[in-house]
N, C-alpha and C positions, 0 to 999 in steps of 0.2 A: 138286129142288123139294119144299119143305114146304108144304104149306097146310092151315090150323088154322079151324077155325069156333065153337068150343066156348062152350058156357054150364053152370054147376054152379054149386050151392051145397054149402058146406061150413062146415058149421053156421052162423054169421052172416056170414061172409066167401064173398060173389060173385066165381065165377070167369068172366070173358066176355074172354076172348081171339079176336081174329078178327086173321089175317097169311098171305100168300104169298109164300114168297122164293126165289130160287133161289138158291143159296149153298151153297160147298163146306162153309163153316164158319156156321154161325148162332150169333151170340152172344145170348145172352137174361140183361139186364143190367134189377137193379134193387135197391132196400132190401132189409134182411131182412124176412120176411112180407108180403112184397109180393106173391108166388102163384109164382114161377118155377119151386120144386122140385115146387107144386099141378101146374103146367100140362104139365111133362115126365112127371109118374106117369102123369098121361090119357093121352099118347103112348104109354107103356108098357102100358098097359091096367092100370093098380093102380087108379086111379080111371073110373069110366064116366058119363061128361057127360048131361046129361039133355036136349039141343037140340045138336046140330053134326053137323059132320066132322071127320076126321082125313087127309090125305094122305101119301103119301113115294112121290117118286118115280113116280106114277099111282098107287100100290097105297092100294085103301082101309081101314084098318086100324079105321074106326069110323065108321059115315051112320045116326045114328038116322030119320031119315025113311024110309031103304029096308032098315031093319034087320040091317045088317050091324055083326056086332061081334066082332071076331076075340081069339080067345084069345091073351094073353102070346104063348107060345111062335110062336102061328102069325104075330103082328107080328113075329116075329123082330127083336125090339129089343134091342141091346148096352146094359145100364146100368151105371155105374161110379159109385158113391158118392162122398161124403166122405170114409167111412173105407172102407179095401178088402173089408172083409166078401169075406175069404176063409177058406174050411172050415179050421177050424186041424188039425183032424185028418187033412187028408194035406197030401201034399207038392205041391211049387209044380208039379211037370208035370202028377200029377194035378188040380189047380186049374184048370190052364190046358186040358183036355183035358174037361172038367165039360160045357161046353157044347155043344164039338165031336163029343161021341158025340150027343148029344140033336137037333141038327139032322138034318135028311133027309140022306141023301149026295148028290141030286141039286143042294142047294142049297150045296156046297163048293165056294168058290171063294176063301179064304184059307185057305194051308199052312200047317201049325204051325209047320213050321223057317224057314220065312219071317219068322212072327211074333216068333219067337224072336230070332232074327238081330236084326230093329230094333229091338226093344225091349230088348237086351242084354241078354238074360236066360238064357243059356245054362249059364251058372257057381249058377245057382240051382235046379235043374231036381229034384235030391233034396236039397232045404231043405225045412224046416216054414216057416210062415208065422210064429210066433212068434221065429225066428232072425234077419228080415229085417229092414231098416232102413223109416222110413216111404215116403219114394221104392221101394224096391224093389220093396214092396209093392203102392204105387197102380201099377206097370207091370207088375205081374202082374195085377194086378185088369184093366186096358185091354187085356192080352193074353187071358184067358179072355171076355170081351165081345168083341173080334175076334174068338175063334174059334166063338163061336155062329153066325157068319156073319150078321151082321145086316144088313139095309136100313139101318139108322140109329144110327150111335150116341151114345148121350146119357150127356154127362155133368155129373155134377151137384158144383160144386163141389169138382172133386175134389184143387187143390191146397190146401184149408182146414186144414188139420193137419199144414203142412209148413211147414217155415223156407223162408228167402228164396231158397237156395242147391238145395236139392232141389226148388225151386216152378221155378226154372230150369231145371233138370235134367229134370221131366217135363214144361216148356212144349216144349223143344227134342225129344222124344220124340212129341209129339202134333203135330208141324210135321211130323217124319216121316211119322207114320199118315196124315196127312191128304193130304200128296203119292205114296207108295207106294201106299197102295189106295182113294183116290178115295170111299172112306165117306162119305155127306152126316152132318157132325157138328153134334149143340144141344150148346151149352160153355152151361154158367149159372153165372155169377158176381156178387159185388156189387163184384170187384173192379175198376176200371178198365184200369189195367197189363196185366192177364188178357187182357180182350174186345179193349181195342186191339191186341195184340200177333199174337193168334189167329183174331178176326172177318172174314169179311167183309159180312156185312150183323148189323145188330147191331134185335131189338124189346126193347123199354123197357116195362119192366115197375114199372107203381103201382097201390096197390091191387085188383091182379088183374083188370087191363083194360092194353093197348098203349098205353102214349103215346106212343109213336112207335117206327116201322119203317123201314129205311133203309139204306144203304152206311154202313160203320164212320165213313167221312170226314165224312160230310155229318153224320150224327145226334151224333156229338160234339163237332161244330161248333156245335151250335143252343146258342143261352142259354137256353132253357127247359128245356136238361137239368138245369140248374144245382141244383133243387130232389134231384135222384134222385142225382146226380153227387157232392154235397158240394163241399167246396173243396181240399179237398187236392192231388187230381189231377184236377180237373179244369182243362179244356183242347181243344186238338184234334190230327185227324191229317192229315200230309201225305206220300202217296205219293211217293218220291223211287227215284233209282237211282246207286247209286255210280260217280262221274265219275272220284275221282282219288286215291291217297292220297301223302303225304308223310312220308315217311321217316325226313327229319329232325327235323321236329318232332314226330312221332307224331302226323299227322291224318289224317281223311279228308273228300271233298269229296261231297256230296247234291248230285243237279242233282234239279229239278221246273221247271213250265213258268213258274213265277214269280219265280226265280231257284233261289242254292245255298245252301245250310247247312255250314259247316266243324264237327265235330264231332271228340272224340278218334278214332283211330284203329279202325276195324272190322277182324274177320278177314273181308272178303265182296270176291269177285272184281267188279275193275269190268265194269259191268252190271248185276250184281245189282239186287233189287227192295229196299228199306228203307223201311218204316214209321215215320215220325218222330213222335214220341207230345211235344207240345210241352202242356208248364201252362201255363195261362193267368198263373199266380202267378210265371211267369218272364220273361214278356214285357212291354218297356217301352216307352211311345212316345216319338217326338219330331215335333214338327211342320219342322224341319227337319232336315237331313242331318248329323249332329254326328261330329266330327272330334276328334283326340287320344285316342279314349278306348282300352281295350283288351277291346272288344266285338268280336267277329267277324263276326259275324251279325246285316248291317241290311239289310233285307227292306224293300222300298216297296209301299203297299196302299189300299186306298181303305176307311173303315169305312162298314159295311152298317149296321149295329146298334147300337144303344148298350141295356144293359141297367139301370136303375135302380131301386133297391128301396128307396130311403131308406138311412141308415146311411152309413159312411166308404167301401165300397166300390163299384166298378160295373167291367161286364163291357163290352168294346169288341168287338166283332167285325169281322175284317176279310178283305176279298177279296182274296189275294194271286195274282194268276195265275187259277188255276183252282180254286185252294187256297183254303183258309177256316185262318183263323188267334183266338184269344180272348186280349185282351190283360185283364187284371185289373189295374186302378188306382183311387187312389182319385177321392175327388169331385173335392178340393181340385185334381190335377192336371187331372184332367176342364177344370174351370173356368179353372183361371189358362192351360190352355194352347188354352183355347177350341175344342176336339175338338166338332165334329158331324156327325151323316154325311153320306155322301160328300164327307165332304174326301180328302184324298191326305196319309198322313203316314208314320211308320218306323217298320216293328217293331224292335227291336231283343234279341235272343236269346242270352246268354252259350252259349259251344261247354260248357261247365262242366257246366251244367245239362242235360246228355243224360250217360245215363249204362248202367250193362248192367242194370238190377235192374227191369226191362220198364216205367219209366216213360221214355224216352228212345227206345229205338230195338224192334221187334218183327221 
């Protein structure tokens, strides 16, 4: 459980964030200088709010009304940057070991060789920081924040200075952290791919106030995200679980309660839970059931929403099941194909268009 109440000014820019979530992962998604890296230093105690609170967990880490204001260390907050701002002057155990002497020992309750173990980081233990790759580094830097033993740990952006391939590499790392030791994680990102693939309640952050608070599903389901979101990726997400895979063709099959998604082939046992991260700039409709084509994925839905802003394009929203789905087309279709809501028509979804580079599947 997070709960934030906070107001500050910093310099001409007002920070007034107010949210309660409870969530293994909180994603805190929004522009750049929008306040997110503002609003996690408060958590940490680098910045001090001049009106609120701060929660984690019950523990009060900041109540200006009943004057409690707890020092850094005693919030015992794990922070992990952008860049790993590790001591270059020792080596990666000593890094990893920085924070672990400075805690209480009653407050130990993540082992180092634990640490080590899932972050792979064994083969690096007398390295300097300057020998390491950037991946290597950002999981020594998340391994010395685990081992201060924190209540909470925040991270701020911390795949931003990494290619596409190492941004993978330490999302599958912090999937880890987060199912092994049960840490309440803030991930702040302006990436989408990121917060979808990581989140499970995501606050929306503009101009340094919440536009919205929510389940990952639902808040990047809304058309109003559309301004914070951009177009690229945005979209929405659909909770699925691996029904089936196919061998011959190298597929696999997503049940949800609204139908299936055929997609290329996953390494995830059926069962498994899969987040399906669907663009809106992928989805086409049809008012009827269209035949011949070589689409896989035609989804039936009734639209909620239609988003219009002038201009060639608009945003459809639709109920599929229990799912929320964003189709992006233009007017021109809008019109000739007489779309308004609550009709009943068909998504329709290329398998193509999912893919592993965390805009497809999380």
């Amino acid at each position: 459980m997070i709960d934030i109440d906070i107001e500050q000014m910093l310099g001409d820019f007002a920070l007034q964030v107010k949210f309660c979530v409870d969530a293994p992962v909180v994603g805190v998604f929004g522009r750049s200088g929008a306040g997110k890296s503002s609003l996690i230093n408060a958590i940490a105690g680098v910045i001090r709010p001049r009106r609120g609170h701060m929660r984690v967990n019950g523990v009060t880490l900041f109540d200006r009304a009943s004057g409690v204001d707890l020092s850094p260390p005693r919030r015992r907050v794990g922070y992990v940057f952008q860049d790993a701002l590790l001591f270059p002057h020792l080596s990666v155990n000593t890094n990893l070991m920085y924070g672990h002497r400075l805690s209480p020992a009653s407050a130990h309750y993540i082992e180092p060789a634990r640490v080590i173990e899932v972050l792979g980081i064994g083969a690096l233990l007398q390295r300097r920081p300057d020998t390491l790759s950037g991946g290597e580094r950002q999981r020594v830097a998340i391994g010395r924040a685990l081992l201060a033993q924190p209540r909470v740990l925040l991270l701020d952006e911390p795949l931003a200075s990494l290619d596409q391939a190492r941004k993978n590499e330490i999302l599958d790392y912090i999937e880890r952290l987060r199912d092994e030791f049960h840490i309440p994680i803030v991930y702040v990102s302006h990436s989408i791919a990121e917060i979808t693939r990581l989140a499970d309640a995501v606050v929306v952050i503009a101009d340094g106030k919440c536009l919205a608070v929510g389940d990952v599903d639902t808040i990047m389901g809304r058309l109003d995200i559309e301004p914070i979101a951009g177009n690229a990726d945005r979209g929405a997400i659909i909770e699925t679980t691996v029904v089936a895979h196919d061998g011959v063709d190298q597929l696999t099959t997503l049940g949800f309660v609204g139908g299936e998604l055929i997609v290329p082939r996953l390494d995830a046992a059926i069962g498994k839970r899969v987040r399906a991260h669907i663009r809106a700039r992928d989805v086409s409709l049809a008012v009827q059931r269209p035949v011949g084509i070589s689409i896989l994925n035609i989804l039936c839905g009734r639209v909620t929403a239609i988003r219009e802003e002038g201009g060639a394009v608009v945003d459809v929203q639709l109920a599929i099941g229990d799912a929320t789905l964003v189709a992006r087309i233009t007017q021109r279709s809008l019109a000739q194909l007489g779309i308004r809501e609550q009709q009943d028509v068909h998504a329709l979804v290329k398998s193509v268009s999912f893919d592993r580079l965390g805009t497809g599947y999380a």
